[in-house]
N, C-alpha and C positions, 0 to 999 in steps of 0.2 A: 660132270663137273660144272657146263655153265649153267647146268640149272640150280647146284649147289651155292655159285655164289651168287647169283639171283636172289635166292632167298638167305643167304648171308648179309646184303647188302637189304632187301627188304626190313630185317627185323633193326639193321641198324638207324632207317630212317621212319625209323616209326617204335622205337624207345620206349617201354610200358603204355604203347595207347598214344602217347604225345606227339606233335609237330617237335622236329628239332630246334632247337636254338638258334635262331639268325644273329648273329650280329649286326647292327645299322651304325652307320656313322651319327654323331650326336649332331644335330643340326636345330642352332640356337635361335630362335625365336625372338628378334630385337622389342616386338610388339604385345611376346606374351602379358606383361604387367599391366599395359594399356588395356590390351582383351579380358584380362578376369577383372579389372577395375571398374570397366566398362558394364560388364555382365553385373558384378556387387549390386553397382549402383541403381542399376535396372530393376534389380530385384526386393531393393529398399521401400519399401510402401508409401505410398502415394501420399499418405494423409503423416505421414515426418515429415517429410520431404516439405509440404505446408505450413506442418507444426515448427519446422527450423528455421523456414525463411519469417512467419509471424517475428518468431525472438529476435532474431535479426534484427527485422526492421525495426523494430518497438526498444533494441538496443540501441541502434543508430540515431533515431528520433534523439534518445537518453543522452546522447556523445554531442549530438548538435548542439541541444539544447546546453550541453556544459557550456562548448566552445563558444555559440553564442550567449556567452557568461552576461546576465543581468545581476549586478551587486544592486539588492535591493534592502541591504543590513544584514547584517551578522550579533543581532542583539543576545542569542546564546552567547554565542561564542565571546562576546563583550561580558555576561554576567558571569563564564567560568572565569574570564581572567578576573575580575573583582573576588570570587570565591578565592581565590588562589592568592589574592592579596587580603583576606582575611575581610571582606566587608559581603554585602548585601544591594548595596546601591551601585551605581555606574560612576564614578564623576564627570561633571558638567564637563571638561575638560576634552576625556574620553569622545563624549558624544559627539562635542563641534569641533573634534580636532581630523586631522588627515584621517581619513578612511573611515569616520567615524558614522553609526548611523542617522544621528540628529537623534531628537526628541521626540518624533510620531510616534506613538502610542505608547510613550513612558507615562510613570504617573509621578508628578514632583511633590513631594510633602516635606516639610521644613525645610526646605532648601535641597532637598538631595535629590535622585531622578533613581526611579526603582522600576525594574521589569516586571507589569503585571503578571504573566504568563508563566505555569505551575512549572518549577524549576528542572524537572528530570534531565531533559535535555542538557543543560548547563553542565549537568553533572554527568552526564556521560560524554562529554566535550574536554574534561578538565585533562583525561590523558594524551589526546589530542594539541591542547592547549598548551601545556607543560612541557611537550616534547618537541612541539613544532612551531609555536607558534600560534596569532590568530589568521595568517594569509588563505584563505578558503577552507577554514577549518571544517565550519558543516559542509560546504560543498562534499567535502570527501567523506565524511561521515553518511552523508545523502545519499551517497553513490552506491555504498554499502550495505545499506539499512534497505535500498530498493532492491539490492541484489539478494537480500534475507527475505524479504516477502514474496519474490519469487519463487523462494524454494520455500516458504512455508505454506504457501498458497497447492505447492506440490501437495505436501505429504500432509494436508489438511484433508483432498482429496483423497490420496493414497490410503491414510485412514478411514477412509470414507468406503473403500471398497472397490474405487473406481480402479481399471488399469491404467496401467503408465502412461500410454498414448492419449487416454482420455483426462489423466490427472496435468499432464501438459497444457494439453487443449484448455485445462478450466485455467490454470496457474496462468494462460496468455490472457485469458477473458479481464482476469483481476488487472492484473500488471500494466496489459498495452489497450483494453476498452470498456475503463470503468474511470469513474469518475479521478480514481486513483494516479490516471496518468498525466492528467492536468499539474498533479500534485508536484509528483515526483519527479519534474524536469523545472521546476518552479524554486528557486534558490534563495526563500525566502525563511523569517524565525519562523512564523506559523505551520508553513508547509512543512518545514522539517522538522515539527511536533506533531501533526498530522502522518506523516512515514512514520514516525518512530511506534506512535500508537496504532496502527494498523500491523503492522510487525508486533507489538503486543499483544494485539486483539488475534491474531492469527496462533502465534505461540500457546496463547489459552486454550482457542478452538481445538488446536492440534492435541493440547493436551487433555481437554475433554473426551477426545475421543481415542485418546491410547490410555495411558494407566489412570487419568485420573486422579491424581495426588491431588487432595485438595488444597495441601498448603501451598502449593506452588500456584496452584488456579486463583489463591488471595494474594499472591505475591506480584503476581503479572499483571492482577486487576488494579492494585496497589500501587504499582509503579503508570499503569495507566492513567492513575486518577491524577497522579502526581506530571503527567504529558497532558493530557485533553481531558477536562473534568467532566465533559459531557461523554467524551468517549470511553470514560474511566466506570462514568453513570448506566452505560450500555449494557456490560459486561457484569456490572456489579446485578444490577434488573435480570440477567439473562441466567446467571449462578443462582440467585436468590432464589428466580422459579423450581432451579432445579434440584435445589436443594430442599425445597420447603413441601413440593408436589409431587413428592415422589412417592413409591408404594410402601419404602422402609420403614421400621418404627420410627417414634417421633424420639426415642434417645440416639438412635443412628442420626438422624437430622439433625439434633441440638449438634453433638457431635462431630457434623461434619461445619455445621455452621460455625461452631467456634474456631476449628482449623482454618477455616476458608474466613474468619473476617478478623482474627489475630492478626496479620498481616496488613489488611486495609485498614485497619484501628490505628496499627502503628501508624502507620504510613500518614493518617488523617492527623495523628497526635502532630507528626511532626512538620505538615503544611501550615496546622495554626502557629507552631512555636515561629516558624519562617512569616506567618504573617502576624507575629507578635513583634518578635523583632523589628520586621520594618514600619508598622503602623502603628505598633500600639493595641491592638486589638485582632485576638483568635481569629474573628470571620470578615476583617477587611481585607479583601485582595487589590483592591484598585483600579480594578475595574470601570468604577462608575466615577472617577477621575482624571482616567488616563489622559494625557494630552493626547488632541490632533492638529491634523493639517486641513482638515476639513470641519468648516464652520456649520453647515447643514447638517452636518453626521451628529456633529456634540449639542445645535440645538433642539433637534429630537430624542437623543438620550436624556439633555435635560427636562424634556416636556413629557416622556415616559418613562424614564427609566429604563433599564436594562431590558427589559419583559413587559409587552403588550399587546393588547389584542388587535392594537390599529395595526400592527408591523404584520399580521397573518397575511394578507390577500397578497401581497406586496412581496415576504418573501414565497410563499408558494408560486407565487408569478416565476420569480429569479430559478425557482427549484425545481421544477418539471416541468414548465411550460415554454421558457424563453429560450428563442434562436439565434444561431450566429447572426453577426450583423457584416456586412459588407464594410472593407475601407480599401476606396479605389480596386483594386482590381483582384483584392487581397479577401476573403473570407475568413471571416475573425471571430471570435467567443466575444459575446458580451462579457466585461466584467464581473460585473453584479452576478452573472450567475447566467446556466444554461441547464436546459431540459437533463435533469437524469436519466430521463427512457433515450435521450439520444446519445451519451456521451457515455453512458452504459449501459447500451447496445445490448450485449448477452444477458443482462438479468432482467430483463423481457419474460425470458423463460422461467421466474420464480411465480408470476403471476398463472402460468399454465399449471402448474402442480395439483393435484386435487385433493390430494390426502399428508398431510403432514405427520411427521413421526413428533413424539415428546420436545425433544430438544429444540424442533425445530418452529412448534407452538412458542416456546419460549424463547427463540430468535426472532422470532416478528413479532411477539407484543412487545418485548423489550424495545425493536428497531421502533417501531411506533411509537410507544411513549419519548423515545428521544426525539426524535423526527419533529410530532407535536411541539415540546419544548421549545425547539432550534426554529421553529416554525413563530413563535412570542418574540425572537430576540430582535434586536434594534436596528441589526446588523447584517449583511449576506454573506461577508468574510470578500469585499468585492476586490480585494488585490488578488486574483487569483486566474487561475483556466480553467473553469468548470468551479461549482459549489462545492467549495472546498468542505463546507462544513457538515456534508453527508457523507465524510468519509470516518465519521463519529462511528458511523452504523454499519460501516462496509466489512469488518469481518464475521457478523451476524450476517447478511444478503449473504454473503461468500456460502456460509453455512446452507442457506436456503438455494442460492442455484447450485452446490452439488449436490445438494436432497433432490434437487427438479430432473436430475438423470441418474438417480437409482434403479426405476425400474425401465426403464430406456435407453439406448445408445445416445452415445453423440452422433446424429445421424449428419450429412452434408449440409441442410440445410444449418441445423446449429454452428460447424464450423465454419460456413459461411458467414454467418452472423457476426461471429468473435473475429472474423478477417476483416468483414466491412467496419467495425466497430475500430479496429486498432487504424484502419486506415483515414476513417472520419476524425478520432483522438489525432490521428499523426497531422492530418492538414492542418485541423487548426490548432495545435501545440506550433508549428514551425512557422504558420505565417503570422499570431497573433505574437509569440518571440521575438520574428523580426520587425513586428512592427512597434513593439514595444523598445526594443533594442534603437530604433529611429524615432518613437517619441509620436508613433501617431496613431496610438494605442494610448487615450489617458486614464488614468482610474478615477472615475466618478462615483459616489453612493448613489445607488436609486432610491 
């Protein structure tokens, strides 16, 4: 019998093969949530981790830069409110009244004061305008317009091929160390037609490289021409090759050309009526009238003109070769302009590339022939943080340094690059700010 329940009790503690069932009391873990959040984050890769505090900071920079708010005019946002009262011009009133931005670089003909500068902007301000007022109307249209070329800068990449982590990495290059950052903490009319057209120029790229529509590629050029006519000029050069050098027949070409310049026609019909209207004449813009505040400035445009070959050495000076300049203890951008290989750090790496695909032939002769051009004008664009006005060409480069890591990683050193790049942009955006913001920062034309 005790051997019987022996093995009675044997087969019950050993049930098909298994250990039996213990019960344990549940004993709660205060720290568990800490522990696997802890482990998460651990396991998060190294190179986000990088890619998240970049955005960060290059966000931050962007918040300062609000708070230390420099009102340096709101001359959009003055011409939607005139569109919206049914005219064309500003009145004198407007300009030298409370809040008003004066008359630096209006151009006055018959008595009226008219904003040279191609109107798109104005007109995407007017629902701004209408709803809210003019109280930092671009400011906040700025804020947003930088947050779109951020993610167009993404999935410009993105289409490009590149993965996520690397399409970040380049989207940081653009946004927090290229000339573009200068721009886009700058709260001024130019710079916020500068944003707006790189955000055009980028939406093109983008769509150049997913489906393609060519109407929509003449519409985006279109509205470019009508923000930055040299930027507008870029795009337009860069389409044109690619449409005209391609392998298709020449009735697929005519074809796609008429789509692709239907658009820019219009768009061109209706800059001249806007400069019939205020001048009198299709091809006056007002340019070569405009008022200033600077007597040197206007008597070399009167002694040249808009375009000449004396302004070359002078501004290639201002364009890739000139350094921050010291004020007391503070490291600051010269005005007039600073090195692009310094203040756009990562597109260093367009010059390494050895073999160019189609498009991207056609992204640098385009950039060049503008480049050239802006290279003749009178001007460095010197109310600015960096040469504002190679940002004509900055969604072509954009094209060209993500072709420069097609066939390569973004290895350490590159991300290194784009970190020291956003950090050099971030010193001097915040001390050339504040010294501007105290007045010891002045704009001079060189």
């Amino acid at each position: 019998m005790g051997s019987l329940r022996f093995d009675s009790q044997q087969k019950n503690t050993s049930l098909n093969g298994r250990e039996p069932i213990i019960e344990r009391p549940i004993v709660r873990d205060s720290n568990f949530p800490v522990r696997i959040g802890t482990a998460a984050l651990l396991r998060f890769p190294s190179s986000y981790w990088l890619l998240i505090t970049g955005f960060t900071f290059v966000s931050a920079v962007i918040l300062y830069s609000l708070y230390r708010y420099l009102n340096l005019s709101q001359q959009f946002a003055w011409l939607a409110q005139s569109f919206l009262a049914g005219r064309t011009d500003i009145p004198e009133a407007w300009l030298l009244g409370p809040g008003g931005p004066g008359t630096h670089d209006f151009v006055l003909a018959d008595g009226k004061y008219y904003w040279p500068l191609p109107p798109f902007p104005a007109v995407m301000l007017l629902p701004l305008i209408s709803l809210f007022g003019l109280s930092h109307a671009q400011q906040v249209l700025q804020i947003w317009i930088v947050a779109a070329v951020a993610l167009l800068a993404y999935a410009v990449a993105k289409r490009s091929g590149r993965d996520s982590l690397t399409a970040g990495w380049l989207s940081l290059a653009l946004v927090g160390a290229s000339v573009f950052t200068g721009t886009a903490v700058f709260y001024g009319s130019q710079q916020l037609a500068s944003v707006i057209f790189v955000a055009l120029g980028l939406g093109a790229v983008c769509e150049h490289l997913g489906r393609r529509r060519t109407w929509l590629l003449g519409l985006l050029t279109a509205l470019a021409i009508a923000t930055r006519f040299t930027g507008g000029l870029s795009l337009l050069l860069f389409f044109a090759i690619e449409i005209f050098f391609s392998d298709r027949p020449k009735r697929a070409e005519i074809i796609e050309a008429i789509r692709f310049g239907g658009p820019v026609v219009a768009m061109a019909t209706a800059l001249m009526a806007y400069n019939w209207t205020r001048f009198g004449s299709v091809f006056e813009t007002g340019y070569l009238d405009s008022v200033s505040n600077y007597p040197g400035l206007v008597a070399r445009r009167a002694a040249t003109g808009l375009f000449h070959w004396s302004n070359v050495p002078r501004n290639f000076f201002y364009y890739f070769l000139a350094w921050p300049v010291w004020r007391g203890a503070r490291l600051a951008v010269n005005t007039n302009g600073l090195s692009f290989f310094l203040i756009s750090l990562p597109f260093v790496s367009i010059f390494l590339k050895r073999r160019l695909k189609p498009d991207e032939w056609a992204a640098a002769i385009s950039s060049l022939a503008v480049i050239a051009i802006l290279l003749f004008y009178y001007c460095t664009g010197f109310e600015q943080i960096g040469p504002r006005y190679l940002g004509d060409v900055l969604p072509l480069l954009y094209l060209l340094l993500v072709g420069a890591f097609r066939d390569r990683e973004l290895g350490r050193f590159a991300k290194g690059t784009i970190l020291v790049g956003c950090g050099i942009n971030a010193i001097l955006v915040i001390n050339s700010k504040a010294l501007l913001v105290a007045s010891q920062l002045v704009f001079t034309p060189g």
